[in-house]
N, C-alpha and C positions, 0 to 999 in steps of 0.2 A: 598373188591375190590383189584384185582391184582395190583399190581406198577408195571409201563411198564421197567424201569432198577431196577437192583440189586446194593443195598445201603448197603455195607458192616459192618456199621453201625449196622444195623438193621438187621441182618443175622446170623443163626446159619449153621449150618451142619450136617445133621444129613444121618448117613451111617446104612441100612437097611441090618442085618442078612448076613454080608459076609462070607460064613463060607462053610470047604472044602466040608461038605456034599449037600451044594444047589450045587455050583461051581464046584462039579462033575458031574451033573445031566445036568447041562446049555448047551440051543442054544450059540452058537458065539464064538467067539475069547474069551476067558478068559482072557490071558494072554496082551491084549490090554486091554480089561475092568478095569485087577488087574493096569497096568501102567497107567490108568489115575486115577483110584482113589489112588494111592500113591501117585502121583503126588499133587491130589489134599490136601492129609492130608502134603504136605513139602508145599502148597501155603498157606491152609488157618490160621496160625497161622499167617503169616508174615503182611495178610488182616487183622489182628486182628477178625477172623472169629471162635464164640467156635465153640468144635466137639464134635457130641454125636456119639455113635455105640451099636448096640441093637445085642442082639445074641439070637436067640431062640431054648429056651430048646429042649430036652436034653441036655446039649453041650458035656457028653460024646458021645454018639451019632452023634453030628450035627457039634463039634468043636468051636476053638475060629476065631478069629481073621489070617488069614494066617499071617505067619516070615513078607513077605515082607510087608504088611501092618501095623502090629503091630509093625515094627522097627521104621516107619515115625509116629505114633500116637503121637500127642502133650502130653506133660506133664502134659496139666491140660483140658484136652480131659477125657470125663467119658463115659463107657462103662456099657451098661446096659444087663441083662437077661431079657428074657421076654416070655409069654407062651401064649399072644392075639395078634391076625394076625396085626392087627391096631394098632400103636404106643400109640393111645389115650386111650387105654384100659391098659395101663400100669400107674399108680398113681406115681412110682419114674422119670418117663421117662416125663409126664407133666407136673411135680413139677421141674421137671430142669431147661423146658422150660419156666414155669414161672419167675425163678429166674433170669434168662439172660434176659429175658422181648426183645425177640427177636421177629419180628412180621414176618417178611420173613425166610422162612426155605427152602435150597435146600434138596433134597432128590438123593441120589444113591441109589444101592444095588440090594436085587430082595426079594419073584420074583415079577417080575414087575405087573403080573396079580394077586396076591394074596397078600403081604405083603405091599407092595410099590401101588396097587390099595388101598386098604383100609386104611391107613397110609392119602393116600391124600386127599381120601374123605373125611375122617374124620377130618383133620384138617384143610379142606376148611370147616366145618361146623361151627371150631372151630374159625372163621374167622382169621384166618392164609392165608398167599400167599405162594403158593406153587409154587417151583420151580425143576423140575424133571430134571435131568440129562441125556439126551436121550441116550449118547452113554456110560453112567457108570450104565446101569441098566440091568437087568438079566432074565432068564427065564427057568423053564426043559420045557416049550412051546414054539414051534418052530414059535407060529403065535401068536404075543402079540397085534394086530393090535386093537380088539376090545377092549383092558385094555387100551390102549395108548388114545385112542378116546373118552373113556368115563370119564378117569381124565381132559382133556381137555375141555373137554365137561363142566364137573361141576366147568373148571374155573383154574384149572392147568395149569404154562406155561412150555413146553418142552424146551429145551435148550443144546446146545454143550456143551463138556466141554470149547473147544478151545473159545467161546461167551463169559462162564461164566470168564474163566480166565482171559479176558481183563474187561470184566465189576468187578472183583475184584478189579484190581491193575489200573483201570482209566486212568493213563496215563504215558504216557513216561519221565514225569519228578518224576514219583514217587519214593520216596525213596525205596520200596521195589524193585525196579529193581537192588539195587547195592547189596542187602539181595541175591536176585534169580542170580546174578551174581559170586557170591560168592561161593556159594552151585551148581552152575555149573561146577566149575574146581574144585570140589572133587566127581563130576558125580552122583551127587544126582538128581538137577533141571534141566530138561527137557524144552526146550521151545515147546508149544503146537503143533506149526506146525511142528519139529522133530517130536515131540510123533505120529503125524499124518501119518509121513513117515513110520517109523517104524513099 
């Protein structure tokens, strides 16, 4: 069963194959796609949220991590290879998630109808709650309408980033506002609704 809020607690992050070879090929704005999910790897440590990141092989070929994403990657953020479209087909990559015993997983990345569709199928099977990130996911198809409909369908919740970033950080007396205060006047943290303008 889905949980209607995200309990940071209980949440990992897991970022799907961002890598220069999909993100040449991709519908939309990249370069707002790339700023909210760097965004999201300078929030989710401060939510105490781990980070996983998958790269699919080849990576000669396909690439790692982009500079601007790889410079905000947490410290003890793990980074995985992997050569099955579905995260769960990966044995280091579920053995992770068991270790964090994280039951809610947001998901970015792409592409949305092939890696990140079967990613959340799959670990809606896995009775995992799935949380998709509707504006940090990706596509080289220009019409993702039917993959969007059908993770929902089997129980997936879509979500803003700017939703998820308040339901991180809870409220305005939270200590993490003076963390993201911080790391704003050395113009790292972006507040959502800036990143929105932008």
């Amino acid at each position: 069963m889905t949980e209607l809020l995200i309990d940071p607690r209980s949440t990992a992050l897991v970022l799907i194959d961002v890598q220069p070879y999909f993100l040449e090929r991709a519908h939309g704005d990249m370069n707002s796609l790339l700023a909210r999910l760097e965004q999201l790897l300078i929030v989710a440590p401060i939510a105490n949220v781990p980070v996983i990141a998958t790269l699919e092989k080849p990576l000669k070929k396909k690439g790692k991590l982009p500079d601007r994403l790889n410079n905000q990657f947490p410290a003890d953020g793990r980074v995985f290879e992997k050569s099955t479209y579905s995260i769960v087909g990966e044995f280091d990559v579920m053995s992770m998630l068991g270790q964090l015993d994280r039951r809610q997983l947001i998901l970015a990345g792409g592409e949305t109808d092939v890696c990140v569709l079967q990613s959340v199928l799959d670990l809606i099977d896995q009775r995992f709650s799935v949380f998709v990130i509707a504006d940090a996911i990706y596509s080289s198809a220009a019409d993702v309408t039917a993959a969007s409909h059908r993770m929902q369908q089997a129980g997936a919740t879509m979500i803003s980033y700017k939703s998820l970033f308040y339901e991180l950080i809870r409220s305005e007396a939270s200590d993490a506002w003076s963390r993201l205060d911080a790391l704003a006047g050395t113009g790292g943290f972006i507040p959502p609704e800036m990143l929105d303008e932008g």
